[in-house]
C-alpha positions in Angstrom: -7.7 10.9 34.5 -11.1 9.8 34.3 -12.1 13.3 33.6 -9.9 13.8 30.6 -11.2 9.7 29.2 -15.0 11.3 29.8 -14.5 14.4 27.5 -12.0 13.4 25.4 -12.6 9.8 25.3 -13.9 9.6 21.4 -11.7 12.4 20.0 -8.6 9.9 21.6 -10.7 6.6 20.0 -11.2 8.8 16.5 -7.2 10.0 16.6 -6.2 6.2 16.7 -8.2 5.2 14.7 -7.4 7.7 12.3 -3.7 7.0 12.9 -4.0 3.0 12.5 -5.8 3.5 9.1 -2.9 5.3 7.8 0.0 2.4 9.5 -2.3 -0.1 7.4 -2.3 1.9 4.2 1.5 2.5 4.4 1.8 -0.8 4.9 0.1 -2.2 2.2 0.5 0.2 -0.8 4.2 1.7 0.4 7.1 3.8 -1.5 9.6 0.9 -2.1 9.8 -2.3 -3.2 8.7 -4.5 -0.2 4.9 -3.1 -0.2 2.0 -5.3 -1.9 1.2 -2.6 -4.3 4.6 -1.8 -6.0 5.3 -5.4 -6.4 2.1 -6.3 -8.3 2.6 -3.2 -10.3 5.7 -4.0 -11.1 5.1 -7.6 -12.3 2.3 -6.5 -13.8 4.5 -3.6 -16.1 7.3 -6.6 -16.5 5.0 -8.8 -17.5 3.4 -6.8 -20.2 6.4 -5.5 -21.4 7.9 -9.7 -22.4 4.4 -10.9 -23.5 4.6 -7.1 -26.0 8.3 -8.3 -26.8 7.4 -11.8 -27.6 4.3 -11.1 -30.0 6.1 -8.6 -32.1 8.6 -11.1 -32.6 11.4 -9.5 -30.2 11.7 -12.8 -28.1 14.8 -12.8 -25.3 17.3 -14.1 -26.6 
């Protein structure tokens, strides 16, 4: 065992890191609705789309 952790040691270190990098960046920008990303695009889209609506004079009714 300590033979494999003295060669392979900082490919193992590099892999996990590699593979926590990717956990974070799935968590934070996502594919659905619950990730940071798609909500503040989304509000920001929405948002854009009432404050267009309301200066051309489209106002919810």
């Amino acid at each position: 065992m300590e033979e494999i952790f003295k060669q392979y040691g900082s490919t193992i270190i590099t892999v996990l890191a590699i593979i926590a990098v990717i956990g974070i960046m799935m968590l934070v920008i996502g594919n659905n609705d619950t990730s940071i990303v798609y909500k503040a695009f989304s509000e920001l889209i929405t948002g854009f789309y009432e404050k267009a609506n309301t200066a051309a004079g489209f106002g919810t009714p």
